[in-house]
ZALUM-14302 format. One line per field, with one value per residue (C-alpha): residue number from 1; residue in three letters; x, y, z. Coordinates in nm, 2 decimals. Each point is the difference from the previous one (the first is absolute). Example, Ala and Ser with C-alpha at 12.3 -4.5 7.8 and 13.67 -1.06 7.14 Angstrom:
! residues 2
kollum = c(1 / 2)
vexba = c(ala / ser)
X = c(1.23 / 0.14)
Y = c(-0.45 / 0.34)
Z = c(0.78 / -0.07)
END
This chain:
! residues 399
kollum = c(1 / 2 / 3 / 4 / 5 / 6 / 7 / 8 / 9 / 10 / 11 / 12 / 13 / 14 / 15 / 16 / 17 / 18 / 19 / 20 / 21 / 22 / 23 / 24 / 25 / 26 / 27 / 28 / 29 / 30 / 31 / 32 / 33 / 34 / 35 / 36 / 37 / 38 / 39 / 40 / 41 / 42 / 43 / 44 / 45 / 46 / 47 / 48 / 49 / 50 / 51 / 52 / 53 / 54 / 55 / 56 / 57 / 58 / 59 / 60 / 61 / 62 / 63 / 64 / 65 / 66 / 67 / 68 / 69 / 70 / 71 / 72 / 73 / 74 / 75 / 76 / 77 / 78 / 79 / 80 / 81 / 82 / 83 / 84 / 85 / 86 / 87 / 88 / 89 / 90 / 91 / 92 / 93 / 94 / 95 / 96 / 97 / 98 / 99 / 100 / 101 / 102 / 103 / 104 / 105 / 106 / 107 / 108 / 109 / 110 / 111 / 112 / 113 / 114 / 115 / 116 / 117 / 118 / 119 / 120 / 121 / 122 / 123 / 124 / 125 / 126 / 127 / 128 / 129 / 130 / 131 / 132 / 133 / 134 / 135 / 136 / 137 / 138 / 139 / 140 / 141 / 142 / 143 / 144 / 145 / 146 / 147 / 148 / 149 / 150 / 151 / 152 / 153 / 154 / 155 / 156 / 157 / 158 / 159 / 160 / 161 / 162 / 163 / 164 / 165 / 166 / 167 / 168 / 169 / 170 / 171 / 172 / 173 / 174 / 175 / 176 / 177 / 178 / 179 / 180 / 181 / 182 / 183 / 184 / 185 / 186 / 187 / 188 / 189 / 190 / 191 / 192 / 193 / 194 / 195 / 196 / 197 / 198 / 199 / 200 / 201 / 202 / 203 / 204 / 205 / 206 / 207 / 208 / 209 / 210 / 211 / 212 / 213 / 214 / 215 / 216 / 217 / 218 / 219 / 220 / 221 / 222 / 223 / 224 / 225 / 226 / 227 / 228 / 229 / 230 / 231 / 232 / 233 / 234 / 235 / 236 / 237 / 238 / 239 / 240 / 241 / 242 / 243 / 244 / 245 / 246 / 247 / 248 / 249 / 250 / 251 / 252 / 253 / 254 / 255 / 256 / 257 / 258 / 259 / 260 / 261 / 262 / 263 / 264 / 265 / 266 / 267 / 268 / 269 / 270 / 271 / 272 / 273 / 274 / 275 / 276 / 277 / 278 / 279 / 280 / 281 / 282 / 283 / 284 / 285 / 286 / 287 / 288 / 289 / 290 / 291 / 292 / 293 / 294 / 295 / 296 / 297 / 298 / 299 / 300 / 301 / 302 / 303 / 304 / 305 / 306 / 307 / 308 / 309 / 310 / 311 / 312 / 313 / 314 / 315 / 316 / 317 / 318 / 319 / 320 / 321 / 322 / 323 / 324 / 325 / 326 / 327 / 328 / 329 / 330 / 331 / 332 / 333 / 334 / 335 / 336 / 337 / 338 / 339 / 340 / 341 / 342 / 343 / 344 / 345 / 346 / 347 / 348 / 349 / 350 / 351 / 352 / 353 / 354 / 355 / 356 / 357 / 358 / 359 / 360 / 361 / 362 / 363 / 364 / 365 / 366 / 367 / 368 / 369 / 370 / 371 / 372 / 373 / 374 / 375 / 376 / 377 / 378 / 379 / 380 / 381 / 382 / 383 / 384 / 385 / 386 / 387 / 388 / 389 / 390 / 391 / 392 / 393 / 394 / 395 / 396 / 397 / 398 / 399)
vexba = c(unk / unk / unk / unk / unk / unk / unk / unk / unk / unk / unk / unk / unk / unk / unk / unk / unk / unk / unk / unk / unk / unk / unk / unk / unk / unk / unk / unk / unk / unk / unk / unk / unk / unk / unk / unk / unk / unk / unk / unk / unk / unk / unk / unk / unk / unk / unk / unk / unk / unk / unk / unk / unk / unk / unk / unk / unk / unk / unk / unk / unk / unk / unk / unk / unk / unk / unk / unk / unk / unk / unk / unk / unk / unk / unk / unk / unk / unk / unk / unk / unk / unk / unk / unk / unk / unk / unk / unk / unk / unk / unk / unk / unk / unk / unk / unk / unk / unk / unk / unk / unk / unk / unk / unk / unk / unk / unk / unk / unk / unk / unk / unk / unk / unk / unk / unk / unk / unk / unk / unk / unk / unk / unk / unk / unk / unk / unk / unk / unk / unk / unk / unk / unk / unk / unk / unk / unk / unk / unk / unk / unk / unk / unk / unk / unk / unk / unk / unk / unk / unk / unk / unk / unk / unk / unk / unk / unk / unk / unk / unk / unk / unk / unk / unk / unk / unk / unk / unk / unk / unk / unk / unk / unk / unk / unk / unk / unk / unk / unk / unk / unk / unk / unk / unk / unk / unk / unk / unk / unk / unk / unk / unk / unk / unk / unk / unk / unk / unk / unk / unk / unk / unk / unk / unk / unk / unk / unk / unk / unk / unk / unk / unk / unk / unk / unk / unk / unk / unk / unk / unk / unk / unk / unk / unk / unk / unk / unk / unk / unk / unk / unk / unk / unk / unk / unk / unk / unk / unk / unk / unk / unk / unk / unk / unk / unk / unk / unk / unk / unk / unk / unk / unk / unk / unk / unk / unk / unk / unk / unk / unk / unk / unk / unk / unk / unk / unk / unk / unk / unk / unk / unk / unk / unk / unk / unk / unk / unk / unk / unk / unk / unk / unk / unk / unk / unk / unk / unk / unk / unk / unk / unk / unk / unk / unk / unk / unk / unk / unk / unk / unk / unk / unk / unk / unk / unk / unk / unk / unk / unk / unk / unk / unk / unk / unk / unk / unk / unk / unk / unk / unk / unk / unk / unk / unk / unk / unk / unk / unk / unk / unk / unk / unk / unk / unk / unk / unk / unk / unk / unk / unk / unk / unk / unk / unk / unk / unk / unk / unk / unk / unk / unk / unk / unk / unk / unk / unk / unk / unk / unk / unk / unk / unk / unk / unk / unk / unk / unk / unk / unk / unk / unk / unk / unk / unk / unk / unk / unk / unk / unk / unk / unk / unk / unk / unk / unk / unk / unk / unk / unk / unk / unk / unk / unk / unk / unk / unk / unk / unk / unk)
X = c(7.83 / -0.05 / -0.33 / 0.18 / 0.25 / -0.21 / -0.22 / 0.31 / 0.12 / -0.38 / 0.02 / 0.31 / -0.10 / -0.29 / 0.16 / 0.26 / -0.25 / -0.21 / 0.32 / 0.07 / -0.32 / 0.03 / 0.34 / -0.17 / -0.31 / 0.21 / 0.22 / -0.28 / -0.22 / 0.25 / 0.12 / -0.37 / 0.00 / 0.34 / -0.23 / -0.20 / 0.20 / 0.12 / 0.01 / 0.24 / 0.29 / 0.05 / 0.31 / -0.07 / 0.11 / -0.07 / 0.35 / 0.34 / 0.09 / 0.39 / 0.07 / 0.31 / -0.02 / 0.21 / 0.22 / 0.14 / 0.25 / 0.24 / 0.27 / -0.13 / 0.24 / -0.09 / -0.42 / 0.00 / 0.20 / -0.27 / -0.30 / 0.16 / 0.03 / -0.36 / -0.15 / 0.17 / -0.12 / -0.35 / -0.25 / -0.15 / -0.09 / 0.07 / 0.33 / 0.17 / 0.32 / 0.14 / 0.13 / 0.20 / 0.02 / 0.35 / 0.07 / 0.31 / 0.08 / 0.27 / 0.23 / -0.01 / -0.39 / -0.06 / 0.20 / -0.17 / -0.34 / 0.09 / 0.15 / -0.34 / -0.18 / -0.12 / 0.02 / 0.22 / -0.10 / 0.29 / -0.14 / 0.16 / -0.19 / 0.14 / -0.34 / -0.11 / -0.39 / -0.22 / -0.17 / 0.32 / 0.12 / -0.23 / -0.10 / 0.36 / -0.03 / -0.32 / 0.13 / 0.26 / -0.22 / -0.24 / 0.08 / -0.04 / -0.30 / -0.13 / -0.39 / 0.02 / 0.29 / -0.09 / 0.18 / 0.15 / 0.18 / 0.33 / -0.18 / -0.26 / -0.11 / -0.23 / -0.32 / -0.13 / -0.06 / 0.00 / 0.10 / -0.26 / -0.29 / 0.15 / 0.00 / -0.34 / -0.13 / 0.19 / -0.19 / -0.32 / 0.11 / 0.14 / 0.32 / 0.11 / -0.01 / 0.06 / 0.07 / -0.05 / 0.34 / 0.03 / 0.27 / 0.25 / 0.08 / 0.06 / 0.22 / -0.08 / -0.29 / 0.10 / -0.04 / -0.32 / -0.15 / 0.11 / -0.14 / -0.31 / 0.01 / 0.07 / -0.33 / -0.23 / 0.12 / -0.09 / -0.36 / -0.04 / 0.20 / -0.01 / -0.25 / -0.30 / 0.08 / -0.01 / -0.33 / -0.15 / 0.10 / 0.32 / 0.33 / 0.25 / 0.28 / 0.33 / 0.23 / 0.38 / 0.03 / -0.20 / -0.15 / 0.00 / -0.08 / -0.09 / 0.40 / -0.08 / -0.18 / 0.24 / 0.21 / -0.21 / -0.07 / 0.37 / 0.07 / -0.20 / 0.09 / 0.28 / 0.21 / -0.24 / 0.07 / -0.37 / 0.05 / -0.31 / -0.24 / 0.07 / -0.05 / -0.33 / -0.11 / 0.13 / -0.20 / -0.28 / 0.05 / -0.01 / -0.33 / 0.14 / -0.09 / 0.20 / -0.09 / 0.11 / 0.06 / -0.08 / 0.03 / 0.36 / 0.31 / 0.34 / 0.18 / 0.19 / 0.23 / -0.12 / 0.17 / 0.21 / 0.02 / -0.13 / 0.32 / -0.05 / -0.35 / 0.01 / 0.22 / -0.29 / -0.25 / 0.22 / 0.01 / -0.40 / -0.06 / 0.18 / -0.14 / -0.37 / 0.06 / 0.20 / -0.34 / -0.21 / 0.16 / -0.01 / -0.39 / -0.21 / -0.14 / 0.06 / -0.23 / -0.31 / 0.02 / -0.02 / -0.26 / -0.21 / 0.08 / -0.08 / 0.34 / -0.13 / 0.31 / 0.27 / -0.24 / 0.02 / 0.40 / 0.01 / -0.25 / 0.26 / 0.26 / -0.17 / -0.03 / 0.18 / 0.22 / -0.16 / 0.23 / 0.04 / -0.38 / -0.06 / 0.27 / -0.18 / -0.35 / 0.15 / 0.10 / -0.32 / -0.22 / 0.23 / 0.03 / -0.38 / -0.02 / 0.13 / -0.09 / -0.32 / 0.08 / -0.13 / -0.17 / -0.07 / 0.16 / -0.26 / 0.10 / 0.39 / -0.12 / -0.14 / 0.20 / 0.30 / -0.22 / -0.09 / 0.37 / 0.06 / -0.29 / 0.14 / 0.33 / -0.15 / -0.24 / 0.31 / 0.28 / -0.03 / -0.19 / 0.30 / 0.19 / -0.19 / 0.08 / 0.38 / 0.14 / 0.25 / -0.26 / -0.09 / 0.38 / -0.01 / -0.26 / 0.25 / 0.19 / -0.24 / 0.12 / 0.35 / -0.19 / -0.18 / 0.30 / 0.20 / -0.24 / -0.03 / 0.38 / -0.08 / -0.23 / 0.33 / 0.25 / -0.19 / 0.27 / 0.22 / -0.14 / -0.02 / 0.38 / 0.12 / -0.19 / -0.04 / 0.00 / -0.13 / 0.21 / -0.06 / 0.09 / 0.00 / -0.35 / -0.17 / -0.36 / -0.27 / -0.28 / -0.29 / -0.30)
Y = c(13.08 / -0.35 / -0.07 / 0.18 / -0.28 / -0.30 / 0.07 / 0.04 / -0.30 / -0.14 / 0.11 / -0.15 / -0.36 / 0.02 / 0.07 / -0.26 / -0.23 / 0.11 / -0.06 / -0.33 / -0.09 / 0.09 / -0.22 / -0.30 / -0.02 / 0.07 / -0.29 / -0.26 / 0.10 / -0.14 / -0.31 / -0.10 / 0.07 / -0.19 / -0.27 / -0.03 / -0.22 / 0.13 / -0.23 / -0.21 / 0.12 / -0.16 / -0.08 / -0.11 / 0.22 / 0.13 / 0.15 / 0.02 / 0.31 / 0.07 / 0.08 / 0.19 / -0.11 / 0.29 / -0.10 / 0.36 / -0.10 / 0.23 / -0.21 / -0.34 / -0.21 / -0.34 / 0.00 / 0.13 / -0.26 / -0.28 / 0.22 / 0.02 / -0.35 / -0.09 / 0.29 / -0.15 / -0.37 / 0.15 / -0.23 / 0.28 / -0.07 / 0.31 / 0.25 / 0.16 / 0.16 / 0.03 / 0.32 / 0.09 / 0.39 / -0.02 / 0.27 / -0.04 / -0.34 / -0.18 / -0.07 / -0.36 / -0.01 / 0.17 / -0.22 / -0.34 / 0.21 / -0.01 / -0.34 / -0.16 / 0.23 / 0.29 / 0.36 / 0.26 / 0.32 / 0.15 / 0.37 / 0.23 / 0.29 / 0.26 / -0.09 / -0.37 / -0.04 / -0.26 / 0.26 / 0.11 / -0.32 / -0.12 / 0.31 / -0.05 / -0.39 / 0.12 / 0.21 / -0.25 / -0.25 / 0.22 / -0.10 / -0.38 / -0.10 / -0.07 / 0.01 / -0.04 / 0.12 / -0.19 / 0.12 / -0.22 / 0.00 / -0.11 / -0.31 / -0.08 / -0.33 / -0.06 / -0.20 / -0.31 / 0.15 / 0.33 / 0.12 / -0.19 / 0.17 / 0.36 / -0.05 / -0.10 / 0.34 / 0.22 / -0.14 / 0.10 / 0.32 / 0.09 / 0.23 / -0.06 / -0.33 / -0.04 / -0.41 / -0.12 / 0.05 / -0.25 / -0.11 / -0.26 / -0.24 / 0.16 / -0.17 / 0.31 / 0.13 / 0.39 / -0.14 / -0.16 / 0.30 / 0.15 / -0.25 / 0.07 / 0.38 / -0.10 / -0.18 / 0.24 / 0.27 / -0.23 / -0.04 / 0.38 / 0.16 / -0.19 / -0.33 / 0.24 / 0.29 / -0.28 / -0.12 / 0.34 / 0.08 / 0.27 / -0.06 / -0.19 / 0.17 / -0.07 / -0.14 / 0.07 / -0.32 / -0.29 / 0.28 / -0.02 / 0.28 / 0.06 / 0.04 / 0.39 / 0.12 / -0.11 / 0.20 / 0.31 / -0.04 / -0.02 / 0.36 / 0.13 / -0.21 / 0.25 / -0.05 / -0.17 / -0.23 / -0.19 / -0.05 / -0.26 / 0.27 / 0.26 / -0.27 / -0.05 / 0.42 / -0.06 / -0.20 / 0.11 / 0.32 / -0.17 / -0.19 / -0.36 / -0.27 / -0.22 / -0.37 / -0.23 / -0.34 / -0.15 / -0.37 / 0.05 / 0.03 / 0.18 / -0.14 / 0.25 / 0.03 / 0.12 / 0.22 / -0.22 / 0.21 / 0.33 / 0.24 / -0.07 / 0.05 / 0.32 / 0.11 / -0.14 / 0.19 / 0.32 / 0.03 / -0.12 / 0.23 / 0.26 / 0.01 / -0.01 / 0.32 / 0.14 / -0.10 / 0.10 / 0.34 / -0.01 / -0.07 / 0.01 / 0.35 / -0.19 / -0.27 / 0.25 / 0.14 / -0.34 / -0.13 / 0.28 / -0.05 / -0.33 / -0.21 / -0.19 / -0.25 / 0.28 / 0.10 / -0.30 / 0.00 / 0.33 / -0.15 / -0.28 / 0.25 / 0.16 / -0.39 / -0.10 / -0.27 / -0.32 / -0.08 / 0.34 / 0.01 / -0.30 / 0.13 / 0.32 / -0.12 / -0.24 / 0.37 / 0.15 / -0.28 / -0.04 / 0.38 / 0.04 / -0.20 / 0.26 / 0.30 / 0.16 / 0.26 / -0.08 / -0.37 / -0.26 / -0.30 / -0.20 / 0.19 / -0.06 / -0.37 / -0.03 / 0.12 / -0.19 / -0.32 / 0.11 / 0.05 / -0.36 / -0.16 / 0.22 / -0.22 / -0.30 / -0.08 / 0.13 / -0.26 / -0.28 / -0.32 / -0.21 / 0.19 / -0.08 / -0.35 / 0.12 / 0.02 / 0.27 / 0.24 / -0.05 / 0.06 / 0.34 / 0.15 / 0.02 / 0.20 / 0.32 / 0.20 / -0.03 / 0.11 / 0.29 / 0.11 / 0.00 / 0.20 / 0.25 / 0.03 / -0.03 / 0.35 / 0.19 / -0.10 / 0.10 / 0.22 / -0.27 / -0.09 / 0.31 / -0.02 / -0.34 / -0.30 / -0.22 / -0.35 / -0.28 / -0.30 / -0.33 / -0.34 / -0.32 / -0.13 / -0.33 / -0.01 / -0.18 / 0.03 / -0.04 / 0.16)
Z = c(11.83 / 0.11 / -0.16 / -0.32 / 0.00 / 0.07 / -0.29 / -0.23 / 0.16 / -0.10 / -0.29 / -0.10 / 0.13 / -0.22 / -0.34 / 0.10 / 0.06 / -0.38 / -0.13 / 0.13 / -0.07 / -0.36 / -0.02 / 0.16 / -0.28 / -0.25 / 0.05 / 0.14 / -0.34 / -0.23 / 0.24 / -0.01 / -0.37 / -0.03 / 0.10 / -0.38 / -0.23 / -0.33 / -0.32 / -0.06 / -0.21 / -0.36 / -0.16 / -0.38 / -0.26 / -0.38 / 0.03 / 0.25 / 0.06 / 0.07 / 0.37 / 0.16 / 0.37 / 0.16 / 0.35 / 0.13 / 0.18 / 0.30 / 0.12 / 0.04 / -0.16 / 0.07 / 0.01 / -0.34 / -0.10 / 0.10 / -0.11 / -0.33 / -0.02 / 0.13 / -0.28 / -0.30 / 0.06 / 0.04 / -0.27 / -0.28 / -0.35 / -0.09 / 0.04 / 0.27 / 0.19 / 0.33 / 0.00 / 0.29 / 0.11 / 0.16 / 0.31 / 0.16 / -0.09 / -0.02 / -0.33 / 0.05 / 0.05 / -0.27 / -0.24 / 0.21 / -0.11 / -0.37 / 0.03 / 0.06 / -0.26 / 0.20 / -0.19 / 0.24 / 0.02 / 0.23 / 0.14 / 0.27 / 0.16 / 0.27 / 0.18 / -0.11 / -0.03 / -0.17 / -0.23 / -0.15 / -0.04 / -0.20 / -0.19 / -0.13 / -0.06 / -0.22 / -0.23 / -0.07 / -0.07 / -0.15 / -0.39 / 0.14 / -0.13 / 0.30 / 0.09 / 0.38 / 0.31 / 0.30 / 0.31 / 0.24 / 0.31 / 0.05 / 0.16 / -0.17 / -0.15 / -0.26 / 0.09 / -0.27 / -0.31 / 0.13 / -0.35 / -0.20 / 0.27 / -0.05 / -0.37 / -0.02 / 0.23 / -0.25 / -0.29 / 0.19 / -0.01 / 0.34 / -0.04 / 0.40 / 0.17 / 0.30 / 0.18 / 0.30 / 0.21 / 0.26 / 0.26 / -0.06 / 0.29 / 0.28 / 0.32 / 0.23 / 0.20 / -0.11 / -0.32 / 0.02 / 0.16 / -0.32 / -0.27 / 0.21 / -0.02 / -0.41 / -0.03 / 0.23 / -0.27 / -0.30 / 0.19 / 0.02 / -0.23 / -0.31 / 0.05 / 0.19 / -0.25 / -0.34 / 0.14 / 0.01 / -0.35 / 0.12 / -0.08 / 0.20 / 0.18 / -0.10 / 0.20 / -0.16 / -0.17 / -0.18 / -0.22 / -0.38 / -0.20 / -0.39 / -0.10 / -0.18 / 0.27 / 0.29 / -0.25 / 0.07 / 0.34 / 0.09 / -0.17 / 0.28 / 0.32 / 0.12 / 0.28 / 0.30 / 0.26 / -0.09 / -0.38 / -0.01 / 0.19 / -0.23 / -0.30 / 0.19 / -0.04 / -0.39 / -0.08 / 0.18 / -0.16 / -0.33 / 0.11 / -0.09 / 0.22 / 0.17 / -0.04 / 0.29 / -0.06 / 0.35 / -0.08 / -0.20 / 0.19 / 0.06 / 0.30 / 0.24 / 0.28 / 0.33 / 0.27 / 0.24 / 0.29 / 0.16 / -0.10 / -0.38 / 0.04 / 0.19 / -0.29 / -0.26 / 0.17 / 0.00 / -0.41 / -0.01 / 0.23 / -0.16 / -0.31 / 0.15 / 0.16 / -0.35 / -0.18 / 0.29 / -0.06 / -0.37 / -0.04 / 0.29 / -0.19 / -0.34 / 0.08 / 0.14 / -0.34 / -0.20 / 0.17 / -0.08 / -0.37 / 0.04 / -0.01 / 0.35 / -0.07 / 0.02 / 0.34 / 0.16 / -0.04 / 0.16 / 0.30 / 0.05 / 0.07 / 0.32 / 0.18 / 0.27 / -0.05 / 0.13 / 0.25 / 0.17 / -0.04 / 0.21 / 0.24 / 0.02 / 0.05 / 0.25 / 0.19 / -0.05 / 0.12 / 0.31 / 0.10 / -0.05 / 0.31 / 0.18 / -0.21 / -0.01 / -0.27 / -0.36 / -0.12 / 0.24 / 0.10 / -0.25 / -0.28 / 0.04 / 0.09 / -0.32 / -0.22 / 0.15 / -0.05 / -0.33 / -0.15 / 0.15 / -0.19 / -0.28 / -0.02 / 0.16 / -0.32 / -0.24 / 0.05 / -0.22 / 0.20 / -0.05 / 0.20 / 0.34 / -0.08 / 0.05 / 0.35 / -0.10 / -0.03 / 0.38 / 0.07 / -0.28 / 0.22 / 0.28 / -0.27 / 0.04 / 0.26 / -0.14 / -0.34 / 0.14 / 0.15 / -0.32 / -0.21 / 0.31 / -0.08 / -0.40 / 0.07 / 0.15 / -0.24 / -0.34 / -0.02 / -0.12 / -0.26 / -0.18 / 0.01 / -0.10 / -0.19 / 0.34 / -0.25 / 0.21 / 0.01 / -0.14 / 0.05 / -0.22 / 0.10 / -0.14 / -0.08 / 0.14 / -0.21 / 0.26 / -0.24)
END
């Protein structure tokens, strides 16, 4: 009975270990790719397109305000609104909002999400003549000539664009680890991903879309907690590419402190379990009918989120010190060391130059800890909308 156990035990180290493994070159293959430059986005134009940049908005009455003002003193040749998706704010916000020539859309939902917010917002606007819906967060700033770049990619055809999102300035260590965490995702995930000629992940905001067919996608988002994820299986689905715009920027507020993100984490990882669910099967199929893009979105679904990853291999390459059952030692060792050079090689060069990230790195453990809590409380999210909070940041254009 003992030997029975052992080799379960055995057993079980081993396809922990195969599945590790597989997490580890996933993510290193695309930092390493992330790596390759990608040409240089253009921003002359034959034509200006009119642009609706969307700001869904629950309860935060006084960022909007200063977003709003920073959007509509953004330089284009051509046209464009601020329209402002209004959940649960207040009167006198909303009439500040239309004071400095914002467009209020006010919406109330039972169970506020972004998807249904702005499904509503676009069939409002739908008779607009708008040609592109660029989705924002309530914090976002526009980046120099962001506009003039994303009109330009749209005349070369793309239909979904998505920008390089990129912290503001940040005046906390928390927050530093996550403007890190940011860019190691725009290495991998959209960067890596662009250079190998896949589509770019999207990340919830700095995305513009061909106006019609954000239309349609929108008519099939549903009520999720991870709106841009199941965009991302859309549009997979409808085997149109992503372009990322790596050298074009939307500035973005960062987490300040472990609680809000713990509560972050809790709706991301929520909705990569609901998708996980959804298509694991789904995804088998399509790569066998050839749709390797809609694949790949499925793969993404069964990885380990990077900071429980490195937590985890941490465990593993400690306890194999002491346990004889399943890989060595070495093999723990390694892959530890690889996941490292993983995120080592990912964030940006400039930021070694920055003695904050020495002081974010003490941030971890408290990081690991709050997605360990993150993984229990998925529960939560499936019942309210968990917004994250935001604050009236400057920006500090460092790129």
């Amino acid at each position: 009975m003992e030997t029975i156990i052992l080799n379960i035990l055995n057993l079980f180290f081993w396809i922990l270990g195969i599945y590790l493994l597989i997490n580890c070159l996933y993510l290193a293959f695309f930092a390493i790719a992330g790596l390759f430059p990608l040409p240089k986005s253009k921003k002359d134009a034959k034509e200006y397109k009119k642009i609706a940049l969307l700001f869904p908005t629950y309860r935060e009455n006084i960022v909007i305000i200063e977003s709003v003002k920073s959007a509509l003193m953004h330089q284009y040749n051509g046209s464009f609104e601020v329209i402002v998706i209004a959940d649960g704010l207040l009167p006198q916000t909303n009439a500040i909002l239309n004071e400095l020539g914002a467009t209020v859309i006010e919406v109330s939902f039972e169970k506020s999400t972004k998807g249904k917010a702005l499904s509503f917002a676009m069939e409002k606007l739908k008779n607009n003549g708008f040609d592109i819906a660029m989705v924002l967060d309530v914090d976002n700033v526009l980046g120099l000539d962001c506009l003039h770049y994303i009109n330009h990619s749209f005349q070369n055809g793309n239909m979904v664009i998505q920008v390089h999102r990129t912290a503001k300035d940040v005046d906390s260590s928390f927050a530093f680890l996550d403007a890190c965490n940011e860019e190691v995702n725009n290495q991998i995930y959209r960067k890596g991903h662009a250079v190998m000629g896949l589509s770019a992940a999207l990340i919830g905001s700095g995305i513009a879309f061909d106006f019609f067919y954000f239309y349609q996608i929108l008519s099939g988002i549903g009520e999720t907690v991870g709106e841009d994820k199941k965009m991302d299986f859309i549009i997979a689905n409808d085997k149109v590419r992503v372009a990322y715009l790596n050298d074009v920027f939307v500035y973005d507020e960062k987490v300040e402190n472990a609680q809000v993100f713990t509560n972050q984490r809790t709706r991301w990882i929520a909705s990569q379990i609901e998708f996980l669910k959804e298509y694991a099967w789904v995804g088998l199929v399509k790569l066998f009918k050839g749709n390797t893009e809609f694949f790949n979105k499925t793969l993404q679904t069964f990885l380990v989120p990077r900071i429980l990853l490195l937590a985890l291999l941490f465990i593993m390459a400690a306890q194999s010190f002491f346990n004889p059952i399943g890989p060595g030692n070495g093999f723990w060792i390694t892959l530890f060391l690889s996941i490292c050079f993983t995120l080592f090689i990912a964030v940006p060069r400039k930021f070694y130059m920055d003695k904050r990230l020495y002081l974010a790195i003490l941030q971890i453990p408290r990081a690991m800890i709050g997605m360990v809590i993150a993984l229990f409380s998925i529960g939560k999210a499936k019942k309210s909308f968990m917004a994250t909070p935001h604050y009236n940041k400057p920006v500090k254009d460092n790129n």
